[in-house]
Structure formats: structure tokens, C-alpha cells
VMD Tcl script that draws the C-alpha trace (Angstrom):
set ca {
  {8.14 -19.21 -19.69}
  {8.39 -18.50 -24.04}
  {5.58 -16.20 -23.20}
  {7.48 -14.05 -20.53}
  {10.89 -14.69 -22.74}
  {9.09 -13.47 -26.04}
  {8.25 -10.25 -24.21}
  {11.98 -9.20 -24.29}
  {14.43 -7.18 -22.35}
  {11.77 -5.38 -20.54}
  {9.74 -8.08 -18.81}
  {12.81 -8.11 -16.42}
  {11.74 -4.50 -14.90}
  {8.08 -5.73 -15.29}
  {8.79 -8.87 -13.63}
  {10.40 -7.34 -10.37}
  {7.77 -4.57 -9.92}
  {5.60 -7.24 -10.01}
  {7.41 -8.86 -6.80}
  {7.76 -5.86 -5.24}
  {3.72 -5.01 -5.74}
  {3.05 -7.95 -3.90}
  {5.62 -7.80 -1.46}
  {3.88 -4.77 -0.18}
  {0.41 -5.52 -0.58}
  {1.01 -8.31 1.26}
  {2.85 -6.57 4.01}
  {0.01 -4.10 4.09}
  {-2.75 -6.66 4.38}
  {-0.69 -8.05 7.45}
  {-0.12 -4.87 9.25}
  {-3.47 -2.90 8.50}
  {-5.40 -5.82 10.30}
  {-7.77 -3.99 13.02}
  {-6.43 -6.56 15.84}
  {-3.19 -4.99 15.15}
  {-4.03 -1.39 15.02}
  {-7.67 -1.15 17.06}
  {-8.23 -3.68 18.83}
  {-12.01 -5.27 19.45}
  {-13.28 -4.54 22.67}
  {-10.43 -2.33 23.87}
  {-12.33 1.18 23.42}
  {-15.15 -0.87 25.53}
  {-12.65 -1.53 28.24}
  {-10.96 2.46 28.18}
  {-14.09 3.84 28.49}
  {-15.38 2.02 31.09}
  {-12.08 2.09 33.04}
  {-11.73 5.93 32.22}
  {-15.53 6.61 33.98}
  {-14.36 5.17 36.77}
  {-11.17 7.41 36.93}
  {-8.84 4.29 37.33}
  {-6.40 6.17 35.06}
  {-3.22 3.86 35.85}
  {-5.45 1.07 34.55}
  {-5.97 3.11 31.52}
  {-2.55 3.62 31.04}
  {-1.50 -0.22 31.92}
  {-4.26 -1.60 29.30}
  {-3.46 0.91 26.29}
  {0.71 -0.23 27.06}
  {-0.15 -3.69 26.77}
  {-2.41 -3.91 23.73}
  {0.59 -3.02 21.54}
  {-1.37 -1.46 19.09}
  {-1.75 2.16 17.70}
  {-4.97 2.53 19.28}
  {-2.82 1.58 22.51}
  {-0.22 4.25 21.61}
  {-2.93 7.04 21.12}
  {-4.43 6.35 24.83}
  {-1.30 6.29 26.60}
  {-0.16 9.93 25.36}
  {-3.55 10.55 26.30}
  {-3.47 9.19 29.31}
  {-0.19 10.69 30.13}
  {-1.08 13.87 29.58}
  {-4.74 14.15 31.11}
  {-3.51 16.06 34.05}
  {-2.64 19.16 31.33}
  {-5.49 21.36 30.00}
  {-7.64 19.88 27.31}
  {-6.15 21.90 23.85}
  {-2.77 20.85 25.05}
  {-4.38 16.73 25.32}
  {-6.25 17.34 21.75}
  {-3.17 18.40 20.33}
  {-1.11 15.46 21.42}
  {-3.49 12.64 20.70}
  {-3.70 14.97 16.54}
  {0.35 14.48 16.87}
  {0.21 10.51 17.89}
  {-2.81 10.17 15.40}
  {-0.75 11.71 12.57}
  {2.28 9.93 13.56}
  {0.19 6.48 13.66}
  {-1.70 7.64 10.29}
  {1.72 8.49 8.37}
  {2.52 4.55 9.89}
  {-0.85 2.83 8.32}
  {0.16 4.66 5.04}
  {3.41 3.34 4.92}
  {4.72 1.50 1.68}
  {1.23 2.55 0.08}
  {3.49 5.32 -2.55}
  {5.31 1.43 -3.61}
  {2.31 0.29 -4.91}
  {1.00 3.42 -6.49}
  {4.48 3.54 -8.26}
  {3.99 0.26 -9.05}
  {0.86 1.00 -10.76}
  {2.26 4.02 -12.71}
  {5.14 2.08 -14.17}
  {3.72 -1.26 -15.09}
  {2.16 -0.21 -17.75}
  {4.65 2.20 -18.84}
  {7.22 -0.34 -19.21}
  {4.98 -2.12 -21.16}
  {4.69 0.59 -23.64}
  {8.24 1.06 -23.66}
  {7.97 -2.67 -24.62}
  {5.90 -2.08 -27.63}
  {7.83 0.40 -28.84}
  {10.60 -1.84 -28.73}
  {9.10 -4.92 -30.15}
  {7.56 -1.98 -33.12}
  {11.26 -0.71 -33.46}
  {12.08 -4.83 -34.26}
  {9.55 -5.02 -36.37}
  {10.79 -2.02 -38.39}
  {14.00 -3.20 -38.58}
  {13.05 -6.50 -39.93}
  {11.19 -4.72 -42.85}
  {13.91 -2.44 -43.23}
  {16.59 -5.23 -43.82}
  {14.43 -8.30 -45.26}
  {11.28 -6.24 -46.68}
  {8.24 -7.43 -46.14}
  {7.82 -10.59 -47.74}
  {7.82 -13.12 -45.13}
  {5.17 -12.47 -42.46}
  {6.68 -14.64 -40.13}
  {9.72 -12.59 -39.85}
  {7.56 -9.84 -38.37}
  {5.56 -11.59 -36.40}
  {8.37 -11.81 -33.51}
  {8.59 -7.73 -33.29}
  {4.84 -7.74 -32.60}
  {4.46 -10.43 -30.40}
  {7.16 -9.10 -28.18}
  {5.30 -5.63 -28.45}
  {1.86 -7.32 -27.57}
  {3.38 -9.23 -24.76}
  {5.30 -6.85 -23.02}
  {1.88 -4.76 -22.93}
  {-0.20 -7.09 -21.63}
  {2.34 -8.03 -18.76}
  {2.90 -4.30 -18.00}
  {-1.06 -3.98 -17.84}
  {-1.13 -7.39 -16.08}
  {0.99 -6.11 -13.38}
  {-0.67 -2.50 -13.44}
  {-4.08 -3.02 -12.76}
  {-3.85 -5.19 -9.69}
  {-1.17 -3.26 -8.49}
  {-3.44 0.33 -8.99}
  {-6.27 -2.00 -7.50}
  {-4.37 -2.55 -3.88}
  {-2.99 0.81 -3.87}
  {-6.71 1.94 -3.78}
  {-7.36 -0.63 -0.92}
  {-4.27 -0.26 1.11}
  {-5.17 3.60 1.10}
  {-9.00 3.17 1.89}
  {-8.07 0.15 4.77}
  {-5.70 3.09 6.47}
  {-8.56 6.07 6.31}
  {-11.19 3.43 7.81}
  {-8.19 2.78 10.63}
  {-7.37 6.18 11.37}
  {-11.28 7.13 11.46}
  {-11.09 4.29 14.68}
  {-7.93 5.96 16.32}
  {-9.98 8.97 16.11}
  {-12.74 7.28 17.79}
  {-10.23 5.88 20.82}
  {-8.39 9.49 20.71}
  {-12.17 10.94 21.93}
  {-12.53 8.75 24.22}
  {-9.61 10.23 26.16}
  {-11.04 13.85 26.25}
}
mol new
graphics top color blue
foreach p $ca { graphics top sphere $p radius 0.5 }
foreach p [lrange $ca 0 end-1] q [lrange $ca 1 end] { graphics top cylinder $p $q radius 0.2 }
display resetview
């Protein structure tokens, strides 16, 4: 806690993007599971239900899988009577809609990233400026008198990189998770033309 403390005013900021970088990530691992978005054996089941033209089973078994897989299908489904440009265009419409829905939150994190480490820098300058000021009113004869300037100037760098990294880290994830998931509701969207 003297560690956090000694990094001055600005390990407050650092401190909640920290929460909030976590909050999401953690959010995004939860939602971006493939149970939740495509479901295992459910493009098995479409397909085979879809071959033998039971299309009200089709539509029954993409409405209850909850999922965005499910959502894909059933505009799909309810459109397969319509020509086939007018179906590709609505399952590119639900796919976009679902894809814009996997990406969700993911601009949190990447701001995170950014400005971790920027308030850290904005703590070094600080802790530099407290330094300065120190020699300015006491000289520089006792070393210990500085030494509280650039500690809070190392500290508040190290949290704000501390924070950063791991926060620039899952925003990569989060972002390659929801192009693998959107590559499957791709896959389910072909199965319906």
C-alpha cells in the first residue's frame, strides 16, 4: 500500500483503469465463449435438418440455442422462401449486427492500454517537477530529500506500464477471440444458402 501511496495523485486514475481493464476482459472472456455464440454440434444438427427440408425444425432449433449462431439461422430461415441475394444479404446484416456484438467493450480495453501508460508518464513528470522543486528550495545537499520526487516518478511509471501491457495484451485477444467467432457465424450463415 506505501508503494501505490508513494506513486502520488495519479495512481488514483491508474488504479481505476486498472478495474475497469479487468472488468471488461473479464466480461469478454464470459461472453465470447463458443457455447454462447456457436454452439458445438448445432451446425451438425442445421445441416442435417436443412437436407431434409424440415425447415420449421430449423427454425425451432436455431430459436432455442440462444446464441448468435441461433440468431443468424433463424433470419435465414425466415427468409429462405425469398431469392438467394436477398437471404445473403440478411444473414451479412445479422452477421454484422452479431460481429459489432462480439466486439463490444473491446475500444475499453484498447483505451485502457493507451492511457495506462500515459498516466504514468504524466506521473513522472510530476514526481520530476517534485524533485525540481526540492532542489530549487533546499539545493541539493541532502539526497534523501530527492529521493521522494523520483520514487514517485518511478512508481507511477511502472504502475501505468503495469496496467498497460496486460491491458494492450487482452485487447489483442478479445479482438482475435471475436474474428475466430464471426469466421464460425459465417460458417452457420452458409449453411443456410
Amino acid at each position: 500500500m506505501d508503494l501505490i501511496v508513494s506513486g502520488g495523485p495519479v495512481m488514483v486514475p491508474i488504479g481505476a483503469a486498472s478495474v475497469v481493464g479487468l472488468a471488461v476482459f473479464l466480461e469478454r472472456v464470459w461472453s465470447l465463449r463458443s457455447a454462447k455464440v456457436v454452439p458445438e454440434g448445432l451446425a451438425g444438427e442445421v445441416d442435417e435438418l436443412m437436407q431434409q427440408q424440415r425447415w420449421g425444425d430449423v427454425a425451432a432449433v436455431a430459436a432455442k440455442s440462444d446464441s448468435a449462431a441461433g440468431r443468424v439461422l433463424s433470419a435465414a430461415v425466415s427468409m429462405r422462401s425469398r431469392p438467394r441475394p436477398e437471404i445473403k444479404e440478411r444473414i451479412e446484416e445479422g452477421g454484422r449486427r452479431e460481429a459489432a456484438e462480439l466486439e463490444r467493450f473491446s475500444a475499453v480495453l484498447g483505451t485502457v492500454a493507451s492511457i495506462a501508460p500515459l498516466l504514468g508518464l504524466l506521473g513522472t513528470v510530476w514526481g520530476m517537477i517534485v524533485t525540481f522543486d526540492v532542489i530549487q528550495s533546499e539545493g541539493i545537499g541532502v539526497v534523501a530529500n530527492l529521493a521522494g520526487g523520483i520514487s514517485q516518478a518511478l512508481v507511477s511509471t511502472m504502475a501505468g506500464l503495469t496496467v498497460g501491457i496486460p491491458a494492450l495484451v487482452a485487447h489483442r485477444w478479445v479482438l482475435a477471440r471475436a474474428d475466430r467467432l464471426v469466421l464460425g457465424l459465417e460458417d452457420m450463415g452458409l449453411l443456410a444458402l
